[in-house]
DRENZA-319107 format. One line per 8 residues: number of its first residue (from 1); their letters; for each residue x, y, z of N, C-alpha, C. Coordinates in nm, 3 decimals. Example, Ala and Ser with C-alpha at 12.3 -4.5 7.8 and 13.67 -1.06 7.14 Angstrom:
<recs>
1	AS	1.319 -0.569 0.780 1.230 -0.450 0.780 1.320 -0.330 0.780  1.285 -0.225 0.708 1.367 -0.106 0.714 1.290 0.003 0.787
</recs>
This chain:
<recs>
1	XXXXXXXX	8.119 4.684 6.731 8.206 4.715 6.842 8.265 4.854 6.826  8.293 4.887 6.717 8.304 5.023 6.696 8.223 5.125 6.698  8.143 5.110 6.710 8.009 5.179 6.742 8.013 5.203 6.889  8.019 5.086 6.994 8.034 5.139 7.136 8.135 5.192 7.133  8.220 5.173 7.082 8.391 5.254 7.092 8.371 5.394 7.125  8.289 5.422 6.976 8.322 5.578 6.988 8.184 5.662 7.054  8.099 5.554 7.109 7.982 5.624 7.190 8.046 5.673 7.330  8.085 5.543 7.376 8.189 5.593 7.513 8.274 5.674 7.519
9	XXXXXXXX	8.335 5.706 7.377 8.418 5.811 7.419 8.392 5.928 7.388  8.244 5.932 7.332 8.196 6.064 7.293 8.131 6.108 7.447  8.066 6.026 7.536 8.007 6.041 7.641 8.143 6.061 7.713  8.218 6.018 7.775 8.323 6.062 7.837 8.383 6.222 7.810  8.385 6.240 7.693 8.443 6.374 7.631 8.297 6.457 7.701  8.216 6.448 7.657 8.105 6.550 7.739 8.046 6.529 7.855  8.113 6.431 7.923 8.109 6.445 8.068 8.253 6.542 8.113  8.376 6.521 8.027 8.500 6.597 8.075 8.469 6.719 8.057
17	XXXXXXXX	8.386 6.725 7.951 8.380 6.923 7.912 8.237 6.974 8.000  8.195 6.871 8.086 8.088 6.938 8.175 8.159 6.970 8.280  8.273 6.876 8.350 8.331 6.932 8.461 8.425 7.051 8.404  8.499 7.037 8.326 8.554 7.165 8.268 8.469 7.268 8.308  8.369 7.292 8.201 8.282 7.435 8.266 8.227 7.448 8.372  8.163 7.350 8.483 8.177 7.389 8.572 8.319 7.465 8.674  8.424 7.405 8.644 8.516 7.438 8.698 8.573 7.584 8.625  8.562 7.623 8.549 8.564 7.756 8.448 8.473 7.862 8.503
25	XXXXXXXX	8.314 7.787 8.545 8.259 7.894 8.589 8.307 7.929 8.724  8.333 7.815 8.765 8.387 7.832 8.941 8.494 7.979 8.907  8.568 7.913 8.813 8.694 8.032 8.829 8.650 8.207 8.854  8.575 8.149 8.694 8.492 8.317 8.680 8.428 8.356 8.812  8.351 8.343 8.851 8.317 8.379 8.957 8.374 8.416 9.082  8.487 8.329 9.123 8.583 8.370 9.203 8.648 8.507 9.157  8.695 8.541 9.010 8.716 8.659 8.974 8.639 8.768 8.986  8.520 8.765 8.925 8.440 8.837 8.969 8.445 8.921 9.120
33	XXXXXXXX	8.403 8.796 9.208 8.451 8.837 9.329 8.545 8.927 9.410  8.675 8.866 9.343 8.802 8.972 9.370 8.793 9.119 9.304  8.739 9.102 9.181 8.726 9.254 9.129 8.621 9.325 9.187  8.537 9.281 9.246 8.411 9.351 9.346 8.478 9.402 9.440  8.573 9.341 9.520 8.622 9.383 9.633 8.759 9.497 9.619  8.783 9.443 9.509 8.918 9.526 9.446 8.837 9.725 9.428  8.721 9.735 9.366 8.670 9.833 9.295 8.577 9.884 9.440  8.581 9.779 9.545 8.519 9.851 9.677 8.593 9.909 9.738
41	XXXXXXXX	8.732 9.875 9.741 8.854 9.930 9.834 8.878 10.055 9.749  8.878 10.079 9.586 8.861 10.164 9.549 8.755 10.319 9.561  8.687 10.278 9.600 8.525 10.338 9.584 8.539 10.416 9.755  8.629 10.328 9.851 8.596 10.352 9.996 8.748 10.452 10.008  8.854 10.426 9.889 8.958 10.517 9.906 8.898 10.693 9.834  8.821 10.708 9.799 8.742 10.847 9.741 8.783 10.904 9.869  8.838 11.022 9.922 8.833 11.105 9.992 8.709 11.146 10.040  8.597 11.190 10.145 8.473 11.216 10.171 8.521 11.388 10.212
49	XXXXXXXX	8.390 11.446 10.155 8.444 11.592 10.170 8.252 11.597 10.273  8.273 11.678 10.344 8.122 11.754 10.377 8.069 11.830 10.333  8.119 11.951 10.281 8.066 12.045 10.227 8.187 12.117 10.093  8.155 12.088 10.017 8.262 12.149 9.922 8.234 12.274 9.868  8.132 12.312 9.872 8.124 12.461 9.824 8.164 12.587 9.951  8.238 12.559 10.031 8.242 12.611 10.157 8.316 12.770 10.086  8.441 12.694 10.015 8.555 12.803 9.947 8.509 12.878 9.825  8.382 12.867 9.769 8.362 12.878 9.635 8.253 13.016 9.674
57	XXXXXXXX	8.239 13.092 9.548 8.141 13.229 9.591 8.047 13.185 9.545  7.956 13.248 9.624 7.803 13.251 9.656 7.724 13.189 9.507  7.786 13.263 9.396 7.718 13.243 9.254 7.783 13.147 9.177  7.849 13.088 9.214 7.895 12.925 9.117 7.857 12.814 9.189  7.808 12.707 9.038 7.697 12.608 9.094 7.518 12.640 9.106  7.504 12.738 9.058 7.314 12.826 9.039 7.290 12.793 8.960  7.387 12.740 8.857 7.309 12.723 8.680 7.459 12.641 8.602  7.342 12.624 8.502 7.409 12.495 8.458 7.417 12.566 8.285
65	XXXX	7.552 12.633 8.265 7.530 12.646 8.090 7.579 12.533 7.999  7.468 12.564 7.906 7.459 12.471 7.782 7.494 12.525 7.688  7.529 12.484 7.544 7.530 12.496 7.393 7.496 12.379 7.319  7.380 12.397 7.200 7.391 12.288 7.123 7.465 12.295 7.033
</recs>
């Protein structure tokens, strides 16, 4: 009898910790979500420029210096 005892309650415990993670992943994901939308409102607040070299002279931006 002790034997079913602790089978049932080993099966119960990993049926509780299956809805657990499902419900964990639910969460995550809902987060996810919000930070997608959070980092889009970000991304769409960037100022849009058309042409930015409008103010700049003719010779900056032709080349690219390096040093190793």
């Amino acid at each position: 009898m002790n034997v079913n005892m602790n089978t049932s309650t080993a099966l119960a415990s990993v049926a509780g910790q299956s809805t657990g993670d499902a419900v964990g992943l639910s969460v995550l994901k809902k987060a996810m979500q919000i930070e997608a939308q959070n980092v889009q409102q970000l991304i769409d607040a960037i100022p849009k420029t058309e042409n930015t070299s409008v103010n700049l002279p003719p010779n900056l931006g032709q080349n690219v210096n390096t040093t190793a």
